[in-house]
C-alpha positions, -999 to +999 in steps of 0.1 A: +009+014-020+040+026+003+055+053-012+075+089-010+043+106-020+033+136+000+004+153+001+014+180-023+026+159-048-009+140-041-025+173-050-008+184-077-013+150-095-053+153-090-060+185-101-044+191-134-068+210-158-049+225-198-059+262-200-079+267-234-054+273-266-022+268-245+001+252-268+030+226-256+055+257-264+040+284-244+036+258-215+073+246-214+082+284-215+062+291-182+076+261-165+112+274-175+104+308-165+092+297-131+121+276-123+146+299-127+125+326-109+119+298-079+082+300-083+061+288-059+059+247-059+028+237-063+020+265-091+048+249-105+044+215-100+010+221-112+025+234-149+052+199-149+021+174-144+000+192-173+029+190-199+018+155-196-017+158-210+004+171-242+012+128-246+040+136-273+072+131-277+077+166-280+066+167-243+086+137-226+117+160-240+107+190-221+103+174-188+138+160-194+152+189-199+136+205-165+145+172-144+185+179-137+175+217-126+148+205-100+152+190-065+127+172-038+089+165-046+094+186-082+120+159-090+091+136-084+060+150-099+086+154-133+091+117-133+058+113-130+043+130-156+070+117-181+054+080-176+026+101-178+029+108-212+024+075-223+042+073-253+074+053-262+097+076-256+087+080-219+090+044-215+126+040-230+137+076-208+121+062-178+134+025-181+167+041-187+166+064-157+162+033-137+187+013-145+215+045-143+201+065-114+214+056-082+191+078-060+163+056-040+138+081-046+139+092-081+144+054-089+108+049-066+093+072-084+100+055-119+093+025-108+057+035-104+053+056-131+065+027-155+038+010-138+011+029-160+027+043-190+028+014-211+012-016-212+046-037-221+068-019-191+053-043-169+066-069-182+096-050-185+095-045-147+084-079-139+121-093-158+141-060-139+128-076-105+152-102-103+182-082-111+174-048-090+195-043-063+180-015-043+159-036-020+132-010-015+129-002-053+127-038-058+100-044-030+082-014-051+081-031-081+065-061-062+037-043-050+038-027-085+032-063-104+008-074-071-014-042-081-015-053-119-021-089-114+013-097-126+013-135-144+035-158-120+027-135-092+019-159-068+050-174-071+072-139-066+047-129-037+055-162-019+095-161-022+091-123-009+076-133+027+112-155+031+127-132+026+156-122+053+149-080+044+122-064+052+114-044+032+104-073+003+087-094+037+063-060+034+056-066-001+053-100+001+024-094+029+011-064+008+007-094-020-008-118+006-035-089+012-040-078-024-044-111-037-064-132-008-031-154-014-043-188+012-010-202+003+003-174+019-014-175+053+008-196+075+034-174+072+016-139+076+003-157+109+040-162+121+048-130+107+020-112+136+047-120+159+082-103+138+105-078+161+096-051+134+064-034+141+054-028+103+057-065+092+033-072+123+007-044+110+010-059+075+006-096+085-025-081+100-036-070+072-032-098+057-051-120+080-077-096+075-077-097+033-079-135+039-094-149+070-104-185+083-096-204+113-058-201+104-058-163+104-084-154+131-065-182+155-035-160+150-049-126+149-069-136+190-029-146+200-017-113+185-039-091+201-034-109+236+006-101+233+006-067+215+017-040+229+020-012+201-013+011+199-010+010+156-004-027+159-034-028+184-060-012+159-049-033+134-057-064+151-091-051+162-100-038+127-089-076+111-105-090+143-138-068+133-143-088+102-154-121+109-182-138+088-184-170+088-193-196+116-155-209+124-143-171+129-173-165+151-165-196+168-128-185+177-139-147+188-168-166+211-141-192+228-121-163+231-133-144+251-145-169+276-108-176+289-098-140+287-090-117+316-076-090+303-098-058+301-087-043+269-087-076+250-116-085+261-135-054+247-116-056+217-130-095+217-167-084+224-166-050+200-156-083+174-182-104+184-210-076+183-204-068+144-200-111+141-235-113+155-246-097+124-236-125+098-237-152+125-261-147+150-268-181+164-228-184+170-226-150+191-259-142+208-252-165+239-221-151+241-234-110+240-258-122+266-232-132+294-213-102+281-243-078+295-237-092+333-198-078+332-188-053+354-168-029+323-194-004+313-178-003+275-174-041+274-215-044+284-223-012+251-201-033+231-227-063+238-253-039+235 
């Protein structure tokens, strides 16, 4: 999932432990005390993501009282442990907070923990997508309903990759991938060739999640025109997954007509791991490879 997480926030949400007899009370009272002595962040932190193992409603109303005193990632871990909580009352505070808040971040952040507090919020979230307004909170609750199998999500996914912003055409390919979506493969193939870098990495991805002769045709033209190293190993690791006879196929043909010395590794480095579900397609193909000047391009073939 794309998100603000950072890798404190990332650790503070893995490694929450309740010390032995520590009531709700005495907990909320060392959380206080170490926000108005500026304690260090991820001791704190730490304290705001076990209140949520309390799951009360005694403890969504602590962590809403600390949210308007804290800034940054602690904003962020609070928000997250209220949907934590799992209990009504974080779902109506959080659903709340996102419909009033106006800041992209906080509103991110609830988005995904709505996403697994309650059963019902996703449906909740599924009816908000329409109306949200925030294009990157609503390309978050995409990937959101994408990740729980969302009903109708094939139809949402679809209407995201036409879309004119990008943010919800990144969604939309996240979906694509996610999902295997065929239906979705012509246009994550014309999407390997969009002016923004990330939409081209994505719709490589994508190719990869679904494959066939549609994607791989695509994925041998991208890698022939790219010219962004990120973008480049993203071709080569979709490229680095064919398994079937027609992908072979396309990798083999490939390579035949191409002159260029970096594609054509990337090509045989392809056709190599290929070999191993379809060896009849590639083993003529790793022989001629072995009589090529390029010392990499002839271990590749090895």
């Amino acid at each position: 999932m794309i998100g603000v997480a950072t890798p404190l926030l990332i650790a503070l949400l893995c490694g929450q432990s309740q010390e032995q007899g520590e009531t709700l009370e005495e907990l909320a009272s060392k959380v206080r005390t170490q926000i108005e002595g500026r304690a260090d962040e991820r001791s704190l932190g730490s304290n705001l993501s076990r209140l949520a193992n309390f799951r009360s409603p005694e403890a969504v109303a602590a962590l809403v009282e600390f949210l308007p005193d804290l800034q940054g990632v602690m904003r962020l871990v609070t928000i997250e442990a209220i949907g934590n909580c799992k209990v009504q009352e974080a779902s109506e505070f959080l659903r709340e907070f996102l419909e009033d808040s106006r800041d992209a971040s906080d509103r991110f952040q609830a988005v995904n923990s709505l996403a697994h507090c309650l059963p019902e919020d996703l449906a909740w979230l599924s009816d908000r997508y329409a109306a949200e307004k925030q294009t990157r909170v609503r390309a978050q609750i995409l990937r959101c309903l994408v990740n729980a199998k969302a009903p109708k999500i094939d139809t949402l996914v679809l209407k995201a990759l036409a879309d004119k912003k990008t943010d919800l055409r990144l969604a939309g390919l996240y979906g694509v991938a996610e999902l295997e979506l065929e239906r979705g493969i012509k246009v994550a193939v014309k999407a390997l060739s969009d002016a923004n870098v990330l939409v081209r990495i994505q719709a490589a991805q994508a190719c990869k999640a679904v494959g066939g002769k549609i994607a791989f045709e695509g994925l041998v033209k991208a890698v022939r025109e790219a010219g962004n190293p990120d973008l480049l190993a993203a071709l080569a690791d979709a490229l680095d997954t064919a398994d079937d006879p027609k992908e072979a196929g396309i990798l083999v043909r490939a390579i035949r007509k191409e002159k260029n010395k970096e594609t054509s590794l990337i090509l045989a480095r392809a056709i190599s791991k290929a070999a191993l579900h379809e060896p009849g397609v590639c083993a003529a193909s790793l022989i001629s490879l072995l009589d090529r000047r390029e010392a990499k391009i002839r271990g590749a073939a090895i």
